[in-house]
C-alpha positions as CSV (number, residue, x, y, z in Angstrom):
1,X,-12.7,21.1,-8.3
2,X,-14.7,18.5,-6.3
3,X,-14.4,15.9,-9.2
4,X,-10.6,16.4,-9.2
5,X,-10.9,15.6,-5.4
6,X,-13.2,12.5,-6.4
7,X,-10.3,10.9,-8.8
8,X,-7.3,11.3,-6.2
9,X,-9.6,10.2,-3.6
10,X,-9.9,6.9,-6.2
11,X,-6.9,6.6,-6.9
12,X,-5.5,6.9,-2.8
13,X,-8.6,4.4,-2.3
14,X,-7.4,2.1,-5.1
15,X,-3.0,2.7,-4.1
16,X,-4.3,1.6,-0.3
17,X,-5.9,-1.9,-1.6
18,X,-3.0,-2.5,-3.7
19,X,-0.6,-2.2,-0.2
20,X,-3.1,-4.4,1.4
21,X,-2.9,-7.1,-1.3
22,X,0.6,-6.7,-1.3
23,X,0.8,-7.4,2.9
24,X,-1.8,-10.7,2.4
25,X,0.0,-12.1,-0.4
26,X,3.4,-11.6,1.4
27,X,2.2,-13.1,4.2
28,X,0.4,-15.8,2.3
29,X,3.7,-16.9,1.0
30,X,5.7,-16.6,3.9
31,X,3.6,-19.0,5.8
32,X,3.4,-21.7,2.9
33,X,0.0,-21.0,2.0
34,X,0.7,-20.1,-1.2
35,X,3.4,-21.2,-3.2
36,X,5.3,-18.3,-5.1
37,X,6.7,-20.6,-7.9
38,X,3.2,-20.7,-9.3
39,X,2.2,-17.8,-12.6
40,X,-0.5,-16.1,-11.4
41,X,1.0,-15.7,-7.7
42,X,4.7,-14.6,-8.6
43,X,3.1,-12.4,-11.6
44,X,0.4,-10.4,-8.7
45,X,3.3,-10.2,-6.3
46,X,5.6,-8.9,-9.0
47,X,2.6,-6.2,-10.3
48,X,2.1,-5.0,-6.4
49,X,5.6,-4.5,-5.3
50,X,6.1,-2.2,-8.3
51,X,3.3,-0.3,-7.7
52,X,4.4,0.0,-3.8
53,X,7.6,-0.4,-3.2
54,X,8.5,3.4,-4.3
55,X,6.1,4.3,-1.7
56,X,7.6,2.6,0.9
57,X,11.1,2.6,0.5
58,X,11.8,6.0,1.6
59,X,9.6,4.9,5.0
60,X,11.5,1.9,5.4
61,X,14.8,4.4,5.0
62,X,13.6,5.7,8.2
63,X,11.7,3.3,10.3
64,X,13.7,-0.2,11.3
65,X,11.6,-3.1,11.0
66,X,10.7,-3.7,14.6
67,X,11.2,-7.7,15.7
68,X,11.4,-8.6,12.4
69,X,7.9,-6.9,11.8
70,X,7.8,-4.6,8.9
71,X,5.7,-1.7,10.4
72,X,6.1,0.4,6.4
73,X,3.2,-0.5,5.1
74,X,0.9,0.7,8.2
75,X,2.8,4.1,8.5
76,X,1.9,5.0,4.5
77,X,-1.9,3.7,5.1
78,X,-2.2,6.0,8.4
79,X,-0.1,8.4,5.8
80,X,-2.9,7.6,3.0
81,X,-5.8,8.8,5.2
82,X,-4.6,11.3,6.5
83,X,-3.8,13.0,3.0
84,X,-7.5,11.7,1.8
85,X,-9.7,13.7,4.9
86,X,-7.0,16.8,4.6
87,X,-7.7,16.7,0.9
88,X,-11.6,16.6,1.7
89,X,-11.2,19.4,4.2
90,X,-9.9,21.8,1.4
91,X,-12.4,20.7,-1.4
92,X,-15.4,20.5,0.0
93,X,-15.0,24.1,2.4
């Protein structure tokens, strides 16, 4: 049981760096840092909105982007880590 709780605590782990590579390389791009015509760029922020987007489109259904902030992406990581320690609580007692 406690290696099942090892590989969806990976997986979470790896799902939460995905969302946070997704939130640099938007930001990146919005303030001309990076220029999203180029391969690599448009093909990592192609890869990470597919993986994340189904995650936080039902949150965005719910929460209104605040000022023009989109506050998605910290709700599912609070949301993340939450299910990760209640998910430790149950495997390790």
């Amino acid at each position: 049981m406690q290696s099942l709780g090892i590989l969806i605590d990976t997986v979470i782990w790896i799902f939460t760096w995905v969302l946070i590579i997704n939130i640099a390389l938007g930001w990146l791009i919005h303030f001309n840092i990076l220029n999203p015509r180029q391969q690599f760029v448009r093909m990592l922020g192609e890869v990470t909105y597919r993986i994340t987007e189904p995650a936080l489109r039902p949150i965005r259904r719910y929460l209104p982007a605040v000022g023009g902030l989109d506050l998605s992406p910290i709700v599912l990581i609070l949301l993340l880590q939450f299910a990760r320690n209640l998910m430790w609580e149950y495997v390790i007692y």
